[in-house]
C-alpha positions in Angstrom: -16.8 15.6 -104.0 -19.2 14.7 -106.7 -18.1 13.7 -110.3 -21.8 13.5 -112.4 -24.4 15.7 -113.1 -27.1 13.4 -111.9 -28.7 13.5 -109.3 -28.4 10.7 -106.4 -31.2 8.6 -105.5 -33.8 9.5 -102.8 -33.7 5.8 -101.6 -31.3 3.0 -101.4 -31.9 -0.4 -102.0 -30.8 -2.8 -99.6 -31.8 -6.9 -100.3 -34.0 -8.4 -98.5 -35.6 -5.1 -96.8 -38.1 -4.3 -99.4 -39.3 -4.9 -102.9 -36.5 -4.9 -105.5 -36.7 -1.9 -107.7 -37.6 -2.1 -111.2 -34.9 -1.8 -113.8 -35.5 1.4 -115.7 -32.2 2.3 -116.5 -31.8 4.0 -119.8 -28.8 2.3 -122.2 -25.5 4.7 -121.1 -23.6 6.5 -122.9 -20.7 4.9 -124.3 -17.7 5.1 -122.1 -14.7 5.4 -124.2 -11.0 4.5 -121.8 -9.4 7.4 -123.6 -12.1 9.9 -122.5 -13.9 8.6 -119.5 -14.2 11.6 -117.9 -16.8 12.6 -120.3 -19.0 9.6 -119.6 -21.5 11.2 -117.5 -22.7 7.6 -116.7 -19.5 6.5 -114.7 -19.2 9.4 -113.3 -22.2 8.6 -111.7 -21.6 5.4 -110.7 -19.0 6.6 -109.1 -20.6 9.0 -107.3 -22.9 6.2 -106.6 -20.7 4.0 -104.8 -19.2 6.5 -103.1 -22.4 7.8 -101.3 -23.5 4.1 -100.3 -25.9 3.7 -102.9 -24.4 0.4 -103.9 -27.0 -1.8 -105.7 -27.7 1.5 -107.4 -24.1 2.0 -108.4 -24.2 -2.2 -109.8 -27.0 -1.3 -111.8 -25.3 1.4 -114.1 -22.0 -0.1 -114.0 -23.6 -3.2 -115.6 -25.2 -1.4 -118.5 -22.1 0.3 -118.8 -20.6 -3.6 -118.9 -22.9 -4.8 -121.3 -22.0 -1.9 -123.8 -18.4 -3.1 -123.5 -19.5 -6.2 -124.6 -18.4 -8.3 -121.8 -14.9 -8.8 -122.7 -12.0 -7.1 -122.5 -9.6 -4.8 -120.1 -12.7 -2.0 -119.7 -15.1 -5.0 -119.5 -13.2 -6.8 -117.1 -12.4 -3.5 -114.6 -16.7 -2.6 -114.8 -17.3 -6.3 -113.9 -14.9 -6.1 -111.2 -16.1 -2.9 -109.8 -20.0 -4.4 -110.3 -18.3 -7.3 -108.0 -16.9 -5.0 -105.2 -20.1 -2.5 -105.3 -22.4 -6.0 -104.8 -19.7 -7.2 -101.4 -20.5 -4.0 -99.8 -24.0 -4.8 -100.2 -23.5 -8.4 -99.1 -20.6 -7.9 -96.8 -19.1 -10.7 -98.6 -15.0 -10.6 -98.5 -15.1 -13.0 -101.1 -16.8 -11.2 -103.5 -14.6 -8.2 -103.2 -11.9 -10.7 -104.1 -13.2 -11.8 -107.0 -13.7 -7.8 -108.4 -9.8 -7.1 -107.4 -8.9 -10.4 -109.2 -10.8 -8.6 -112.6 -8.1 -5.9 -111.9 -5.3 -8.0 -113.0 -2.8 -6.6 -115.9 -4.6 -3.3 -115.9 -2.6 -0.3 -115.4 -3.1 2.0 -112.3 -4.6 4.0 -112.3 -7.2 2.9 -114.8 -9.9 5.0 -115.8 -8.8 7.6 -113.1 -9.2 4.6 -110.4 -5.7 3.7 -108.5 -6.2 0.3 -108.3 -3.9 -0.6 -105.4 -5.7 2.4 -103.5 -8.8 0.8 -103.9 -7.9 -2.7 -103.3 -6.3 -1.5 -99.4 -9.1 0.8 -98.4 -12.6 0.3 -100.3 -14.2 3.5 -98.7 -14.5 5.6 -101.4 -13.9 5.3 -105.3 -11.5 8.3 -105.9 -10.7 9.8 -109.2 -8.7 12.9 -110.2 -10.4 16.1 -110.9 -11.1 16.5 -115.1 -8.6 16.3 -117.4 -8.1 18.6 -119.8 
């Protein structure tokens, strides 16, 4: 199932198997908790993740980040999915660790994510169909 409007990638980036892409990512659209199902942006990211286009997933949810300004409860669950999107690229248990340890306090499911889902089984990111 996909969530976004835009369309996936025709190549994935995998480290260390060819020249890193270059960052032409346009600033997102601001992704407001109350509404996320309108940010076409995380949407895509999601829809990113979900179809193994990790680094490319990393790369939106860290402009997403960045317009969060880097603190806070939204701030904190981007960086953590940023953290879990880069261990399936590295393989790195560790990582993931640190990205469910961002997920702390948050309620579940948090912008449509159920946290305790994704924390047991980190296949797919899985959100409800769009609110009304």
């Amino acid at each position: 199932m996909r969530y976004s409007t835009q369309a996936l990638p025709t190549s994935r980036f995998i480290p260390g198997r060819g020249p890193r892409p270059s960052r032409t990512i346009q600033p997102p659209a601001p992704l407001h908790p109350e509404q996320w199902w309108d940010c076409d942006d995380y949407l895509h990211a999601i829809d990113l993740f979900n179809a193994g286009y990790y680094w490319e997933c990393h790369e939106v949810l860290e402009g997403l980040w960045k317009a969060a300004g880097k603190r806070g409860a939204l701030a904190r669950f981007l960086q953590g999915l940023i953290q879990i999107a880069a261990s399936r690229l590295r393989g790195s248990a560790e990582l993931a660790q640190k990205g469910y340890s961002k997920f702390a306090g948050l309620p579940s499911p948090f912008l449509g994510v159920e946290l305790g889902e994704l924390k047991q089984a980190t296949v797919a990111l899985r959100i409800p169909p769009r609110l009304p």
